[in-house]
PDB file of N, CA, C and O in Angstrom, chain B, residues numbered from 101:
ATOM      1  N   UNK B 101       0.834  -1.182   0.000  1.00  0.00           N
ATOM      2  CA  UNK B 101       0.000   0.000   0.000  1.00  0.00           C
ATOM      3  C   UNK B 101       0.874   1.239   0.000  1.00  0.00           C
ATOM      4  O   UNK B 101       0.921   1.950   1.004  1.00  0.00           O
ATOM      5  N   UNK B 102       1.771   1.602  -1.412  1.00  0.00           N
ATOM      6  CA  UNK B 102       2.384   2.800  -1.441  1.00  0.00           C
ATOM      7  C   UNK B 102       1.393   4.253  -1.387  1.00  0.00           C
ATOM      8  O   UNK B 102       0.165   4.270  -1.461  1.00  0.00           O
ATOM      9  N   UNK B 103       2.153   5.240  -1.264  1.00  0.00           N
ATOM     10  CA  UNK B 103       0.908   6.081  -0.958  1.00  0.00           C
ATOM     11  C   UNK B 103       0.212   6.165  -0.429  1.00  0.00           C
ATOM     12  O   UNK B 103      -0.873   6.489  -0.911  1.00  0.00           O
ATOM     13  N   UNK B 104       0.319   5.996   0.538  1.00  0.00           N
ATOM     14  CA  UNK B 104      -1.042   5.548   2.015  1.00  0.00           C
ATOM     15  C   UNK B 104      -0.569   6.431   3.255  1.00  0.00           C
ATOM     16  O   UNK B 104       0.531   6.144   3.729  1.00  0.00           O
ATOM     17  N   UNK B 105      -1.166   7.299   3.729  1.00  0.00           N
ATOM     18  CA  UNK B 105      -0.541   7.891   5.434  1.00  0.00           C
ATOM     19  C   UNK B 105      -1.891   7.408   6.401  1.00  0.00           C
ATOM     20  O   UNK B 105      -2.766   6.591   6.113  1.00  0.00           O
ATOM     21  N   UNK B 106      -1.723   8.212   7.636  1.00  0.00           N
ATOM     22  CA  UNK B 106      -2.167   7.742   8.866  1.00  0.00           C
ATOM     23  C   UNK B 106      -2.584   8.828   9.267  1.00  0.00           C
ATOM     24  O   UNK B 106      -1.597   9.437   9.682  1.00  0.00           O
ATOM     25  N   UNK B 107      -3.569   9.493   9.398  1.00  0.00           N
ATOM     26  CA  UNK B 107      -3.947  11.260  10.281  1.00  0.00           C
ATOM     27  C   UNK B 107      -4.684  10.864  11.097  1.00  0.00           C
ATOM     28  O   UNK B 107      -5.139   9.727  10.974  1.00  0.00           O
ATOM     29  N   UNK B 108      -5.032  11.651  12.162  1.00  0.00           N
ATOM     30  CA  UNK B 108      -5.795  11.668  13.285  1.00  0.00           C
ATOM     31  C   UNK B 108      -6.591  12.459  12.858  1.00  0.00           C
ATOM     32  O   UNK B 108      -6.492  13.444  12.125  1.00  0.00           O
ATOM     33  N   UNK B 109      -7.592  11.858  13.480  1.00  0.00           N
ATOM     34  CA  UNK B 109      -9.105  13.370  13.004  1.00  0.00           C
ATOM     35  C   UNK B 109      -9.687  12.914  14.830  1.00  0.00           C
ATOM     36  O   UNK B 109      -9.577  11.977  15.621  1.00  0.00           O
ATOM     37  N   UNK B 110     -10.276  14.181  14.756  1.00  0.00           N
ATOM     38  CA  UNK B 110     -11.034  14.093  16.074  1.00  0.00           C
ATOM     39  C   UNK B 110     -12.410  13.506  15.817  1.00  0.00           C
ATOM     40  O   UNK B 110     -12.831  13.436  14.663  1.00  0.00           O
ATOM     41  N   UNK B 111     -13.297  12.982  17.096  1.00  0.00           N
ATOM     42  CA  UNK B 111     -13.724  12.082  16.711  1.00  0.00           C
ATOM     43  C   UNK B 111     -15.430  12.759  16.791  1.00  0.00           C
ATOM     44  O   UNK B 111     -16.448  12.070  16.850  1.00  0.00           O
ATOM     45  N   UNK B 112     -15.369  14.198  16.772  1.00  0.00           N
ATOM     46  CA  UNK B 112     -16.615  14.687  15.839  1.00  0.00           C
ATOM     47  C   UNK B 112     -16.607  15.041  14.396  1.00  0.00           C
ATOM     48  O   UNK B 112     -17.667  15.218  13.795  1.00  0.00           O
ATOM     49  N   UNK B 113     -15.384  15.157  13.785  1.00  0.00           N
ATOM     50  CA  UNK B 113     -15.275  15.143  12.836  1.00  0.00           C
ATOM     51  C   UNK B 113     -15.335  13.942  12.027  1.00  0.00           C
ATOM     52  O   UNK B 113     -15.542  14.051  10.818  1.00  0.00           O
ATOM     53  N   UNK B 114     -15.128  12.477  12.726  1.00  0.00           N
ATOM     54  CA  UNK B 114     -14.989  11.317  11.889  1.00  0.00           C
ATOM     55  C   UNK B 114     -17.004  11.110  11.840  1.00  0.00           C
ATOM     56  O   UNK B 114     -17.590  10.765  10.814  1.00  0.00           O
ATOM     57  N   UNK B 115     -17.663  11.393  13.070  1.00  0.00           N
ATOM     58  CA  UNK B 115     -19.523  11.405  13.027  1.00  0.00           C
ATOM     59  C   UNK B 115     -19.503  12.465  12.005  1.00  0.00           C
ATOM     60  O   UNK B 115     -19.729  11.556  11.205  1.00  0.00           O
ATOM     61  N   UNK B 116     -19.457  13.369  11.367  1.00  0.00           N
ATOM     62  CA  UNK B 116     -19.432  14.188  10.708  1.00  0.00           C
ATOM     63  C   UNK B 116     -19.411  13.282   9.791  1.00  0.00           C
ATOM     64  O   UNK B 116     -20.518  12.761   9.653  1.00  0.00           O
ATOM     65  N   UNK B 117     -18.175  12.658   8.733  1.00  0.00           N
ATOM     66  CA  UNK B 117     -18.124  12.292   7.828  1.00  0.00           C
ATOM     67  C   UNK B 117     -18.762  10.823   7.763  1.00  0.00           C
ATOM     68  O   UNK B 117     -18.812  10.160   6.728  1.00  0.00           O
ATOM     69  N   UNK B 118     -19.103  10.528   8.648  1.00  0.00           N
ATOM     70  CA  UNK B 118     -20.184   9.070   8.575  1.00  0.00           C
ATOM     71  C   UNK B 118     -21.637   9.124   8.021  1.00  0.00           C
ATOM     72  O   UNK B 118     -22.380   8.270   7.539  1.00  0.00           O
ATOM     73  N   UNK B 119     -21.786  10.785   8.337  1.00  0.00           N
ATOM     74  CA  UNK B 119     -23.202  11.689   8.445  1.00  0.00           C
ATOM     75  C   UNK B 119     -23.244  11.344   6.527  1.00  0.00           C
ATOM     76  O   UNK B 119     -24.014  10.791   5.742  1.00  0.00           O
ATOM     77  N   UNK B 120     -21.501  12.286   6.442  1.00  0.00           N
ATOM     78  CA  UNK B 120     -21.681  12.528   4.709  1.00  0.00           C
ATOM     79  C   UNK B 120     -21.805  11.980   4.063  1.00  0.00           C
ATOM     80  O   UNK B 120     -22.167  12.345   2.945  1.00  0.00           O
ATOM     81  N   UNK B 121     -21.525  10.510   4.464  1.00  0.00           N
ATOM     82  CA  UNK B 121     -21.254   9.580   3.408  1.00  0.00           C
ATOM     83  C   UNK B 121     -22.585   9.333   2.472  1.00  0.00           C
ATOM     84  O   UNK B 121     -23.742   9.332   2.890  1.00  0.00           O
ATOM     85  N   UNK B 122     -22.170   9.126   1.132  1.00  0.00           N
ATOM     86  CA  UNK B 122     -23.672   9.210   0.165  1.00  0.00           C
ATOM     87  C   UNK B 122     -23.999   7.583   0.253  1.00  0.00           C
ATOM     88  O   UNK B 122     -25.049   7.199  -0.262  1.00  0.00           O
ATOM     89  N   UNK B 123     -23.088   6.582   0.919  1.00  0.00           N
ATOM     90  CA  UNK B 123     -23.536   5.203   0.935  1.00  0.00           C
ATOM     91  C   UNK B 123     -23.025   4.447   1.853  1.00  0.00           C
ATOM     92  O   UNK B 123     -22.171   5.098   2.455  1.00  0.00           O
ATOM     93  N   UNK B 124     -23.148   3.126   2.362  1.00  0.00           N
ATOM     94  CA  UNK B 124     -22.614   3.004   3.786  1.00  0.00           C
ATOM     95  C   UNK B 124     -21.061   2.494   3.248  1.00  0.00           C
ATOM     96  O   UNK B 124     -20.182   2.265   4.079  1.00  0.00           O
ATOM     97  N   UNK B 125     -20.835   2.354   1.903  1.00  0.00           N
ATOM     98  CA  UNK B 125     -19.540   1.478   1.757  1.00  0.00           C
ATOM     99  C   UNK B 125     -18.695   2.717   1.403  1.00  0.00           C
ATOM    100  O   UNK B 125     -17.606   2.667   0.831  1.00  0.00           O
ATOM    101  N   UNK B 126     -19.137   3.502   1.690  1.00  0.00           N
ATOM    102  CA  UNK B 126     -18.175   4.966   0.686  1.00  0.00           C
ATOM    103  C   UNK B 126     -16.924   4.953   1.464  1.00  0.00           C
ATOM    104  O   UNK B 126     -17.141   5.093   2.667  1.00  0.00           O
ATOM    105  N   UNK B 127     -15.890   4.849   1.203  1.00  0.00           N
ATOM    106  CA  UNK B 127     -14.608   5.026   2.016  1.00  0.00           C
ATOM    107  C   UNK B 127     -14.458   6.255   2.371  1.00  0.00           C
ATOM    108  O   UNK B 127     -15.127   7.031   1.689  1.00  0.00           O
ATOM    109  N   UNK B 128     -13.581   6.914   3.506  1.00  0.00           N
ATOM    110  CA  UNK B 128     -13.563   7.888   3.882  1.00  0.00           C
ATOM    111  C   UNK B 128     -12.512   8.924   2.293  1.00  0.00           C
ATOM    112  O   UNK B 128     -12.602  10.053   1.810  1.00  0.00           O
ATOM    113  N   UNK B 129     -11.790   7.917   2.075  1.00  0.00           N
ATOM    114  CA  UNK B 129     -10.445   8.517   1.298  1.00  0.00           C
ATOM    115  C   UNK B 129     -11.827   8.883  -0.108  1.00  0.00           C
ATOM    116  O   UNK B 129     -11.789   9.958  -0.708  1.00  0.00           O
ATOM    117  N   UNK B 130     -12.750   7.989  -0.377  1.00  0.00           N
ATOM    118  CA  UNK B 130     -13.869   8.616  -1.323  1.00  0.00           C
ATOM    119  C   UNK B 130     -14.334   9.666  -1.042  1.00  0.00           C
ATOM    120  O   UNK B 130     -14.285  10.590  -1.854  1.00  0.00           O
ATOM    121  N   UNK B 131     -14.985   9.829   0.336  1.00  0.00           N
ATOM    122  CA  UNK B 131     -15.736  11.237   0.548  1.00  0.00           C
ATOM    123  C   UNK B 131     -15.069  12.345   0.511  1.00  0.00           C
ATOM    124  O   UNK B 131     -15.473  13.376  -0.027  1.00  0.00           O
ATOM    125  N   UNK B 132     -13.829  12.181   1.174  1.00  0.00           N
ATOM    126  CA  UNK B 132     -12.903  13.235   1.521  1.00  0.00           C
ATOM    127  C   UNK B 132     -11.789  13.826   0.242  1.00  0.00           C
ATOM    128  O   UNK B 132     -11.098  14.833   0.392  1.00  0.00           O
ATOM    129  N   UNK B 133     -11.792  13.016  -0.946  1.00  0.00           N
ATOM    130  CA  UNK B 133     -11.633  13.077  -2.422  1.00  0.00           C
ATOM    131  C   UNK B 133     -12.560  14.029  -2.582  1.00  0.00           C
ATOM    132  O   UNK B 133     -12.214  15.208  -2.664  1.00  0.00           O
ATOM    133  N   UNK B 134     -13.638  13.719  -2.638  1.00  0.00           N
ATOM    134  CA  UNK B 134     -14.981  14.343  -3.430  1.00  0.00           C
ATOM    135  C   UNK B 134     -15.371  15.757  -2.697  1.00  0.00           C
ATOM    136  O   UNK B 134     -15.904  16.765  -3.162  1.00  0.00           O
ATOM    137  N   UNK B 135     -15.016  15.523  -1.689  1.00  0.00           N
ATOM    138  CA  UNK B 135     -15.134  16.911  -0.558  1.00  0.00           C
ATOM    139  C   UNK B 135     -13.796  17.932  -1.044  1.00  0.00           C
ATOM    140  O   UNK B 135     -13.730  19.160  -0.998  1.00  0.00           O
ATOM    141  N   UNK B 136     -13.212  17.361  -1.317  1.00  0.00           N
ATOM    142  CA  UNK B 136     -11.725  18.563  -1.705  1.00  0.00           C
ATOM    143  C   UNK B 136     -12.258  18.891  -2.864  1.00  0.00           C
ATOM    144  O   UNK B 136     -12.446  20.106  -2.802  1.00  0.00           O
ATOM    145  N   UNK B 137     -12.619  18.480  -3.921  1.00  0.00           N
ATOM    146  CA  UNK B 137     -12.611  18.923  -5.516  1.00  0.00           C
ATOM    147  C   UNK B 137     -13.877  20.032  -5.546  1.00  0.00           C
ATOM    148  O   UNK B 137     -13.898  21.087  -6.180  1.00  0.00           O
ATOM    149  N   UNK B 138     -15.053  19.418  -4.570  1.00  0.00           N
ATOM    150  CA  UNK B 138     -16.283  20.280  -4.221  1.00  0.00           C
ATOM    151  C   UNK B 138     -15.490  21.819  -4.050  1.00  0.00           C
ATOM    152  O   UNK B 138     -15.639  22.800  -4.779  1.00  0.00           O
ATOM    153  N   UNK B 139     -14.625  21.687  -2.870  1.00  0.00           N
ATOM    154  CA  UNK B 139     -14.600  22.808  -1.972  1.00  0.00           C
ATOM    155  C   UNK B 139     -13.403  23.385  -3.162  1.00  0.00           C
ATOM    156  O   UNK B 139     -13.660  24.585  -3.259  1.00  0.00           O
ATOM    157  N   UNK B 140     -12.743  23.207  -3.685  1.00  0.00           N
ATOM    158  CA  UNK B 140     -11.690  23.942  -4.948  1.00  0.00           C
ATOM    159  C   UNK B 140     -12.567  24.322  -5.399  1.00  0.00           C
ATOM    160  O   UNK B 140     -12.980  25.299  -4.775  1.00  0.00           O
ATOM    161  N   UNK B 141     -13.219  24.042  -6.326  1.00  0.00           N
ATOM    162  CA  UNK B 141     -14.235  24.366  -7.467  1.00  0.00           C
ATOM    163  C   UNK B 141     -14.844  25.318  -6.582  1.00  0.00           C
ATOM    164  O   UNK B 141     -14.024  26.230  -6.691  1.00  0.00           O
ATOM    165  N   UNK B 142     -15.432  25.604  -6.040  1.00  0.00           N
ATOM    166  CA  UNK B 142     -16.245  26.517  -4.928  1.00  0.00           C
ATOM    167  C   UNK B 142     -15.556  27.419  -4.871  1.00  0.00           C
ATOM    168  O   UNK B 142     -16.103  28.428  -5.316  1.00  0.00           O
ATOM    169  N   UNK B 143     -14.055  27.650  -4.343  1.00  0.00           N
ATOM    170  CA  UNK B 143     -12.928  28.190  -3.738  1.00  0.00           C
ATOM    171  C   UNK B 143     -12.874  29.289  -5.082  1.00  0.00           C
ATOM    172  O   UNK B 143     -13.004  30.508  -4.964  1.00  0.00           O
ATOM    173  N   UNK B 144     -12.633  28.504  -6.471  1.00  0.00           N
ATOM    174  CA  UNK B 144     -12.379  29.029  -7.663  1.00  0.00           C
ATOM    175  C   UNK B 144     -13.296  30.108  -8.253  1.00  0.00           C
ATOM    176  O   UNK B 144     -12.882  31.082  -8.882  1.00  0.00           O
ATOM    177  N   UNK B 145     -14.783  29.798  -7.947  1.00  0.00           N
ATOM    178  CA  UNK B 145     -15.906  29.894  -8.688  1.00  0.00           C
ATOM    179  C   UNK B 145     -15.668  31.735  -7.390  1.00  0.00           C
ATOM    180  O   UNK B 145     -15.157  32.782  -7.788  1.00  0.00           O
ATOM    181  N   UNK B 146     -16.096  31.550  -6.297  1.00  0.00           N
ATOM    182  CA  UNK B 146     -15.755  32.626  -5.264  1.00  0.00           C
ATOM    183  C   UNK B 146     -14.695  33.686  -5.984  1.00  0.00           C
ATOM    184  O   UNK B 146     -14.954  34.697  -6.638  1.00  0.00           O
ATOM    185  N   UNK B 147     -13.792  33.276  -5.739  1.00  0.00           N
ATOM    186  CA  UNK B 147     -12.817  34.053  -6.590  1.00  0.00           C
ATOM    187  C   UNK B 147     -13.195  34.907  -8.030  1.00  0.00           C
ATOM    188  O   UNK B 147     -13.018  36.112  -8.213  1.00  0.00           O
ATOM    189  N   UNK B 148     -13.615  34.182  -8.734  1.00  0.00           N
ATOM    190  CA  UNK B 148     -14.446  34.802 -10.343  1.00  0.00           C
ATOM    191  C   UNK B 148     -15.650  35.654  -9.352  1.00  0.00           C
ATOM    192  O   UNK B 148     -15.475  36.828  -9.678  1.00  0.00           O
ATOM    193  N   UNK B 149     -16.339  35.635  -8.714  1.00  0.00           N
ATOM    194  CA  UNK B 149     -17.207  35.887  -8.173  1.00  0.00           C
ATOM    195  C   UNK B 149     -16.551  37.565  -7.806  1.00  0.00           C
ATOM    196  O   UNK B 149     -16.752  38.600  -8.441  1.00  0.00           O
ATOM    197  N   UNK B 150     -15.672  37.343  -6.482  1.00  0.00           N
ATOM    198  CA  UNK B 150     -15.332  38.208  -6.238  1.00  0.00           C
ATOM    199  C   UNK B 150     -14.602  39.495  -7.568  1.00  0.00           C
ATOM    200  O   UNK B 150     -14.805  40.709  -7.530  1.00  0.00           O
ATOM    201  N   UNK B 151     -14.010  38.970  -8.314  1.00  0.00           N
ATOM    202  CA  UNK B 151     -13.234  39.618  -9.367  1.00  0.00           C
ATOM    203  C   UNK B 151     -14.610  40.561 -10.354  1.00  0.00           C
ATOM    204  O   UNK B 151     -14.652  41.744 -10.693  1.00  0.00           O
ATOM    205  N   UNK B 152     -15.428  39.616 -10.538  1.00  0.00           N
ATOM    206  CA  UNK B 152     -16.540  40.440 -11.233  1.00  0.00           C
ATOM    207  C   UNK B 152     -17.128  41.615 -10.419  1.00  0.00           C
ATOM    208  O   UNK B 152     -17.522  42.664 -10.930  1.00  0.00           O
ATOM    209  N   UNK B 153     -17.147  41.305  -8.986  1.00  0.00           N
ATOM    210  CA  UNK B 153     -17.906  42.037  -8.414  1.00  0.00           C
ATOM    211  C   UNK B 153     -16.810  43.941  -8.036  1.00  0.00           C
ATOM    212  O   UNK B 153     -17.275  45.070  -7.875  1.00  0.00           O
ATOM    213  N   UNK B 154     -15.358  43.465  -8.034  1.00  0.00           N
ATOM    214  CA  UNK B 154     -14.483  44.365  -7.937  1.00  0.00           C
ATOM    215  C   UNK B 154     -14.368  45.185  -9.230  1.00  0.00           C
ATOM    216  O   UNK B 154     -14.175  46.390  -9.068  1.00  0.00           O
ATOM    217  N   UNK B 155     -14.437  44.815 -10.240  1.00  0.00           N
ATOM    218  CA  UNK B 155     -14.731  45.400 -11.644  1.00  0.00           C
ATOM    219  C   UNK B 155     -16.041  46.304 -11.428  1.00  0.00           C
ATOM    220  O   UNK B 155     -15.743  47.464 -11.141  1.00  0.00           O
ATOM    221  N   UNK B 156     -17.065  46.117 -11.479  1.00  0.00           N
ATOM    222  CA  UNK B 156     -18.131  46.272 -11.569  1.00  0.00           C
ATOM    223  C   UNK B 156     -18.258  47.482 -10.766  1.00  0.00           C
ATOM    224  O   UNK B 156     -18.939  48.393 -11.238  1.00  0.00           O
ATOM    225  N   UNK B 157     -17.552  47.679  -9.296  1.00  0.00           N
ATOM    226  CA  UNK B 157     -17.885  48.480  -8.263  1.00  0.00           C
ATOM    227  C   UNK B 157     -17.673  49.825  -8.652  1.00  0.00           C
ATOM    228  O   UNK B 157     -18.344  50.662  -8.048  1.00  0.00           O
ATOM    229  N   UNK B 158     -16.628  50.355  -9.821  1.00  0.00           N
ATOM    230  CA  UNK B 158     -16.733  51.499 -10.298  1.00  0.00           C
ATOM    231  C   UNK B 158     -17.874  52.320 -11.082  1.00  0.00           C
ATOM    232  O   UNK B 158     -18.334  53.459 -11.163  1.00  0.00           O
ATOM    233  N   UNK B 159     -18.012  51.257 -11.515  1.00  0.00           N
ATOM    234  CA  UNK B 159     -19.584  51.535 -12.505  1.00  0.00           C
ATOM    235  C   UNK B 159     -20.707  51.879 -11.446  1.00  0.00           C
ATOM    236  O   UNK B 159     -21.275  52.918 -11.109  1.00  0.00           O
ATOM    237  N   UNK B 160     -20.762  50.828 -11.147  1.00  0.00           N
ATOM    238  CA  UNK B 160     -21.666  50.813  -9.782  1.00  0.00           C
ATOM    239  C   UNK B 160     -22.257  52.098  -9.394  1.00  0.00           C
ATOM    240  O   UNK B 160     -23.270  52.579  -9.902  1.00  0.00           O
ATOM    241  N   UNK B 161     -21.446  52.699  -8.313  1.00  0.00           N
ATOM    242  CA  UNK B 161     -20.770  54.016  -8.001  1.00  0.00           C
ATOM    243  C   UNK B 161     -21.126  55.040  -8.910  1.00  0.00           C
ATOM    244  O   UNK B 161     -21.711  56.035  -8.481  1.00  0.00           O
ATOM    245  N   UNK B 162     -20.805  54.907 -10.316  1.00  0.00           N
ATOM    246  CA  UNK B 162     -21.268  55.918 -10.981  1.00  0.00           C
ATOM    247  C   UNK B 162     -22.592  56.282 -10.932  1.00  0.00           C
ATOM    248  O   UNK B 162     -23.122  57.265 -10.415  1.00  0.00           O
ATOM    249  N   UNK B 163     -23.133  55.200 -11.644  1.00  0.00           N
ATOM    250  CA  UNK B 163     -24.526  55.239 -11.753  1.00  0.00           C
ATOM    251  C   UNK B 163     -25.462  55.132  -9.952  1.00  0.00           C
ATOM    252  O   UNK B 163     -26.601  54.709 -10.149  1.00  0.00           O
ATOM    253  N   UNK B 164     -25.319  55.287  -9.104  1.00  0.00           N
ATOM    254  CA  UNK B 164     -25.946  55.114  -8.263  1.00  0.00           C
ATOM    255  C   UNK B 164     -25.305  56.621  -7.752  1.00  0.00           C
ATOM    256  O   UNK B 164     -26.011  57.496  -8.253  1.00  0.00           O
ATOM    257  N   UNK B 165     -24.611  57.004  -7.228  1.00  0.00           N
ATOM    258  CA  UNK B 165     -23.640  58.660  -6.955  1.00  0.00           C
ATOM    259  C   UNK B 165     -24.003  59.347  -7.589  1.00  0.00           C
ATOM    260  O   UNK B 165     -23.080  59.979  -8.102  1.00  0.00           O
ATOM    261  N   UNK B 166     -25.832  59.930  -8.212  1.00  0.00           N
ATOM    262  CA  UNK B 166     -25.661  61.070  -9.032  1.00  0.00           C
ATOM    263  C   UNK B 166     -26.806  61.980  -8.684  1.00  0.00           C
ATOM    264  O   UNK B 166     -27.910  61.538  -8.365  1.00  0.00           O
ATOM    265  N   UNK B 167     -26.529  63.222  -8.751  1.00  0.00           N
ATOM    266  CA  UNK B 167     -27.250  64.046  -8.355  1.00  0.00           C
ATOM    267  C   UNK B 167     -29.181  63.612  -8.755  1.00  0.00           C
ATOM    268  O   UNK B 167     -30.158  63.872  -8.053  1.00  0.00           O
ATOM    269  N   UNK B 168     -29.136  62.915 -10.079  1.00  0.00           N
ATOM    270  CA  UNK B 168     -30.542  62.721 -10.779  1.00  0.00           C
ATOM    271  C   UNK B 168     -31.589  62.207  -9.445  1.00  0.00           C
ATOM    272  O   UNK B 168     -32.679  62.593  -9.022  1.00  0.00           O
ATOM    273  N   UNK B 169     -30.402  60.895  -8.968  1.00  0.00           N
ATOM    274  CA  UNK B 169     -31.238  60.063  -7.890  1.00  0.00           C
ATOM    275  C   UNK B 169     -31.329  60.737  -6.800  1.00  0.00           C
ATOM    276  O   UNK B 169     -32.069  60.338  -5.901  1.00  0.00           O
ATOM    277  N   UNK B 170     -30.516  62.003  -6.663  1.00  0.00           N
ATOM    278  CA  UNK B 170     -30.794  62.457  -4.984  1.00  0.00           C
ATOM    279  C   UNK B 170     -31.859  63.394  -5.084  1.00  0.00           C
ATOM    280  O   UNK B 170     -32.677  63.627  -4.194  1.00  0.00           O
ATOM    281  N   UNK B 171     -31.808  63.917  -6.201  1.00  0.00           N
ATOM    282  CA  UNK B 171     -33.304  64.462  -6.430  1.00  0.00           C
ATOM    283  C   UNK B 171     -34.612  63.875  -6.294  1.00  0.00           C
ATOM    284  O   UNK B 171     -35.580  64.425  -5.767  1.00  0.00           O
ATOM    285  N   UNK B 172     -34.576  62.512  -6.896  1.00  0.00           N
ATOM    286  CA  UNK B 172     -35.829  62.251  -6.005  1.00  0.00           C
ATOM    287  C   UNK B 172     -36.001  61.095  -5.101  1.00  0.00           C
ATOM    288  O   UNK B 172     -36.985  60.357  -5.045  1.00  0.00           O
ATOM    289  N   UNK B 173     -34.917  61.031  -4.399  1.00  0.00           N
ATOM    290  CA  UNK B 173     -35.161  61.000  -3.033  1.00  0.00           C
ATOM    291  C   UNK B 173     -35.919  61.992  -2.417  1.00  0.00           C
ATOM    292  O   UNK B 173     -36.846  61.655  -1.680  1.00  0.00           O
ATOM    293  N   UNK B 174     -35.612  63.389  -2.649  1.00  0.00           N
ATOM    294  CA  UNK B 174     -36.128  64.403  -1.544  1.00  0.00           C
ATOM    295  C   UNK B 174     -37.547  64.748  -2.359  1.00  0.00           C
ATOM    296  O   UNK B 174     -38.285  65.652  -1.966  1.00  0.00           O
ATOM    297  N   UNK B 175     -37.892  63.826  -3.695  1.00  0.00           N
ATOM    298  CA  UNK B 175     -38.974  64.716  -4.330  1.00  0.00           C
ATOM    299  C   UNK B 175     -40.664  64.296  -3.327  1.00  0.00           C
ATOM    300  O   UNK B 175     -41.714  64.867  -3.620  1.00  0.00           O
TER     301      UNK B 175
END
């Protein structure tokens, strides 16, 4: 069994992943595979997320900062 280690997990975290499992035979090294690629992809998608939203904030700003709209606010 090359490639193989040994970690300690605490043992609400191991009920945790018993919880996750999508079947009773799912190995942990399965869930915890499938749980990393989830949480990248997520990690990635956030990131684009954030980047659009930092672009955008100038515009934003413009159009919302203008005298037209404070006018009728007070109208």
């Amino acid at each position: 069994m090359k490639n193989v280690s040994t970690i300690q997990l605490n043992r609400r975290v191991i009920d945790q992943l018993k919880k996750a499992k999508e079947h009773p035979r799912q190995t942990y090294n399965e869930l915890l595979e499938k749980m990393s690629r989830i949480f990248i992809t997520l990690k990635q998608r956030n990131q684009y997320d954030e980047f659009l939203h930092k672009i955008q904030q100038p515009k934003m700003k413009e159009l919302w900062d203008n005298k037209e709209d404070e006018a009728w606010e007070n109208a």
